[in-house]
C-alpha positions in Angstrom: -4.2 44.3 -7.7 -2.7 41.9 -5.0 -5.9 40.4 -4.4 -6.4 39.5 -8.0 -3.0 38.2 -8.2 -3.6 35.8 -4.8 -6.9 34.7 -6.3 -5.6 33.6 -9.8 -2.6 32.2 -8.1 -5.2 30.0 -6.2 -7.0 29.2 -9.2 -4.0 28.0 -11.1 -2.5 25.7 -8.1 -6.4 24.1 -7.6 -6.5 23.5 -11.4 -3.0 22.2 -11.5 -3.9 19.8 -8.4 -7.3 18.4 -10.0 -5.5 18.0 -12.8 -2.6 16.0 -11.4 -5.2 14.2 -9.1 -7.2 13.0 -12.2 -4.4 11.8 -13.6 -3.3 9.7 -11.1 -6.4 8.4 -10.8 -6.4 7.8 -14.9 -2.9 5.6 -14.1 -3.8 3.9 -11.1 -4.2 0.4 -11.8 -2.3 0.8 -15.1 1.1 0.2 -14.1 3.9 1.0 -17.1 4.4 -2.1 -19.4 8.2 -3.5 -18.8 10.3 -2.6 -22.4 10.4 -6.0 -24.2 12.0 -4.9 -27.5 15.4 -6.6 -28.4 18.5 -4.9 -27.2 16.5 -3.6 -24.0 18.3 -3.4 -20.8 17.0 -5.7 -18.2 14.5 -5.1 -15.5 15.8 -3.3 -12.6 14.2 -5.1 -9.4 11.9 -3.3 -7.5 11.7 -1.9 -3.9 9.2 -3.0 -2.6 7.3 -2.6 1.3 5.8 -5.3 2.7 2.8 -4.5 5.6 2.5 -7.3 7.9 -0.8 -7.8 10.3 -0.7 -9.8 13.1 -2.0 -13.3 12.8 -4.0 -14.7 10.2 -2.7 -11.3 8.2 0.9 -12.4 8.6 0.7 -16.0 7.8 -1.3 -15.2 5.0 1.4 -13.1 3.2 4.1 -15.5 3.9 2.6 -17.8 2.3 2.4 -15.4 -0.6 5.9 -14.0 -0.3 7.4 -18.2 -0.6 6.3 -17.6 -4.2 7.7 -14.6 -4.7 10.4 -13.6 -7.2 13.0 -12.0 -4.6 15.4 -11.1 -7.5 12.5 -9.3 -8.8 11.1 -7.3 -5.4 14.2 -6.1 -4.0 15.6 -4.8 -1.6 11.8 -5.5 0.8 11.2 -3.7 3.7 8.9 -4.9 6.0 6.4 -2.9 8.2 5.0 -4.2 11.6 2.9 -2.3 14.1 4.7 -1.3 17.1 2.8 -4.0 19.5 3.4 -6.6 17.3 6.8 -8.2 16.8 5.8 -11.6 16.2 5.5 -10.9 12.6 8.8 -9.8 12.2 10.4 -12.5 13.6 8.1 -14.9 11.2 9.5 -12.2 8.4 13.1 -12.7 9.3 13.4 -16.3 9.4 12.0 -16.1 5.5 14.2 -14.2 5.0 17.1 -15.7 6.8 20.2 -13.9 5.7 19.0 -11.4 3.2 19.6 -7.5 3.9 16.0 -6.9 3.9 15.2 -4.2 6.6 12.6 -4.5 9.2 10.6 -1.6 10.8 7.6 -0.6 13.4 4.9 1.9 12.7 2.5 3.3 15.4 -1.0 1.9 15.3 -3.9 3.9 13.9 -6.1 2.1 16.3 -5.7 -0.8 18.8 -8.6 -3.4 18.9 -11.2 -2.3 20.8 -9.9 1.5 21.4 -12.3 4.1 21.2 -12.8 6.1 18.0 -12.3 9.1 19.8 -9.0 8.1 21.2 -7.9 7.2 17.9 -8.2 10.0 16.1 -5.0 11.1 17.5 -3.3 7.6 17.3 -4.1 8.0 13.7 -2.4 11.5 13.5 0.7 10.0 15.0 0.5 7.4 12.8 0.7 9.5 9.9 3.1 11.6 10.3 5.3 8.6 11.5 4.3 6.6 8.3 5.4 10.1 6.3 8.5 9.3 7.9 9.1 6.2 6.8 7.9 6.5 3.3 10.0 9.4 2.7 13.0 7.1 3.7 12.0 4.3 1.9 9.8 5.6 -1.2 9.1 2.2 -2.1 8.1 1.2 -5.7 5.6 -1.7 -4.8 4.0 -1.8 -1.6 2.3 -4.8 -0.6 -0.6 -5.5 1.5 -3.3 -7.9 2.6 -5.5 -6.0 5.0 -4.2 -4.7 8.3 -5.2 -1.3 9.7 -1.5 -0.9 9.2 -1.5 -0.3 5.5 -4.0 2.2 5.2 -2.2 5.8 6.4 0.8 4.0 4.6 -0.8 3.6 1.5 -3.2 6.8 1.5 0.6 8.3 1.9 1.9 6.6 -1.4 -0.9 7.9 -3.2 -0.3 11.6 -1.8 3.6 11.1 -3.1 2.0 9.8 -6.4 0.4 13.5 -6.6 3.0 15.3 -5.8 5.2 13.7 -7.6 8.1 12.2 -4.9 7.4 8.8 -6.0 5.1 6.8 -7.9 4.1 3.7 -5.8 2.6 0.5 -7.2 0.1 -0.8 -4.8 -1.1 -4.5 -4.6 -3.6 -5.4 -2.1 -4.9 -9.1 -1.4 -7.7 -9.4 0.5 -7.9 -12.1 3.5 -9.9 -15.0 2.8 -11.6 -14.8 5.7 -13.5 -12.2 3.9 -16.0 -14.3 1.6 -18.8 -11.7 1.6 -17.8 -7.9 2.3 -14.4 -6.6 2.0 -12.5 -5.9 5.2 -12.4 -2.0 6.9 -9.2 -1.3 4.8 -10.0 -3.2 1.9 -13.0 -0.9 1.7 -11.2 2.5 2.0 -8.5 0.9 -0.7 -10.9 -0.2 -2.8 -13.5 2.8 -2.6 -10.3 6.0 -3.0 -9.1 3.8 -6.0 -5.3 3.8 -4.1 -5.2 0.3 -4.6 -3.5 -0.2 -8.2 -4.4 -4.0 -8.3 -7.1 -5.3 -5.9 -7.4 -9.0 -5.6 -10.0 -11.1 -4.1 -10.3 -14.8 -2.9 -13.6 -15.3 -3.5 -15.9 -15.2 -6.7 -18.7 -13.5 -5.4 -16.8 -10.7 -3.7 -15.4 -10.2 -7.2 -19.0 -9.9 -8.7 -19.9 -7.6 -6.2 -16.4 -5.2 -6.2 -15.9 -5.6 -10.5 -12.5 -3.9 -10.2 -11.5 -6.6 -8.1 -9.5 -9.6 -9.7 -10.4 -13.0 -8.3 -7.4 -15.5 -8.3 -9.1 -17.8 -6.1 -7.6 -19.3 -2.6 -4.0 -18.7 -1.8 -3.6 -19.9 1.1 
C-alpha cells in the first residue's frame, strides 16, 4: 500500500513539473501586455538586474543603459564578477547619485581555467547566484553575453517554475559576434531562457529565427 502511494505521489509531482515546465516555456518570450484601458493605474517600474562583463561586455551595455528609461527599470542592481571591479566603477559613475545597488558574483570559469577545475567554480557560483536572486528576485534581468549571466539566468528560469518569481530576460548579443552566437548566447538561446534574444547582425538573425535583429548599437 505505501509503495503505491509513493509511486503515485511521484507520478503526480513529475506531471505537475512537466506541466509547469511546458508552460513556462509556452510564456517565455511572451511577456504580459501593460493594461492600456482608460482609468488604468500606471505602470509600476520594474526591478530590474543588470550583468556586466568585463570589457567590450561593459561598454557595450552602457552604452545601452544611456538610453534607458530609468523611471521605467527601477530600482537596477548591477552584477560584476568578483575579479572584475572596473565595471562597477564605470556602472556607478552612470549612475552617479541614484540608490542603485552594486554586487559581485563568483566566476563560473576564469579565462583559460581548466574545465575540470570549473566544474566546482560553477557549483559555487550557483549557489552564490541563488543567493542573490533570492534577495533580489528581479523582474527584468538584463544581459549581453558574459559567462556571468548564465547560472544567473538559468536561476531565474528555475524561480519561473517554481513559482518565486517570474523574471523577464533580455539578452543582447555582442557585436563582435557577426557569425555564431557567443558560449552563453548559445546556452540562452538553445534552453529558450532567454525571453527576448536580440542580435546585431542580419545574418545571425537568419541563422537563430527567434532572434530579433535591431541592427548595431554600439
Amino acid at each position: 500500500m505505501a509503495c503505491t502511494v509513493a509511486i503515485a505521489l511521484i507520478i503526480v509531482t513529475t506531471t505537475l513539473i512537466v506541466t509547469r515546465l511546458l508552460y513556462v516555456l509556452h510564456r517565455t518570450g511572451k511577456p504580459l501586455k501593460p493594461r492600456s484601458w482608460k482609468g488604468s493605474a500606471p505602470q509600476q517600474p520594474l526591478s530590474t538586474l543588470i550583468v556586466l562583463g568585463s570589457g567590450g561586455h561593459t561598454a557595450e551595455m552602457i552604452n545601452l543603459l544611456s538610453v534607458l528609461q530609468k523611471d521605467r527599470f527601477a530600482p537596477r542592481f548591477y552584477i560584476a564578477a568578483a575579479t572584475d571591479n572596473m565595471s562597477l566603477q564605470k556602472a556607478r559613475l552612470l549612475e552617479e547619485t541614484s540608490s542603485s545597488q552594486f554586487m559581485q558574483i563568483y566566476r563560473s570559469r576564469e579565462v583559460g581555467q581548466s574545465y575540470i577545475t570549473s566544474v566546482w567554480t560553477t557549483l559555487i557560483a550557483l549557489a552564490h547566484g541563488f543567493w542573490l536572486m533570492l534577495r533580489i528576485r528581479p523582474q527584468v534581468i538584463l544581459c549581453n553575453g558574459p559567462g556571468t549571466c548564465v547560472p544567473l539566468c538559468v536561476i531565474a528560469f528555475l524561480f519561473k517554475i517554481v513559482g518565486i518569481r517570474w523574471s523577464s530576460v533580455f539578452y543582447v548579443e555582442s557585436i563582435a559576434r557577426v557569425q555564431r552566437l557567443s558560449l552563453s548566447g548559445l546556452l540562452l538561446y538553445k534552453l529558450h531562457i532567454a525571453d527576448q534574444f536580440f542580435v546585431q547582425w542580419p545574418q545571425l538573425q537568419r541563422k537563430y529565427p527567434r532572434a530579433h535583429y535591431v541592427g548595431c548599437l554600439m
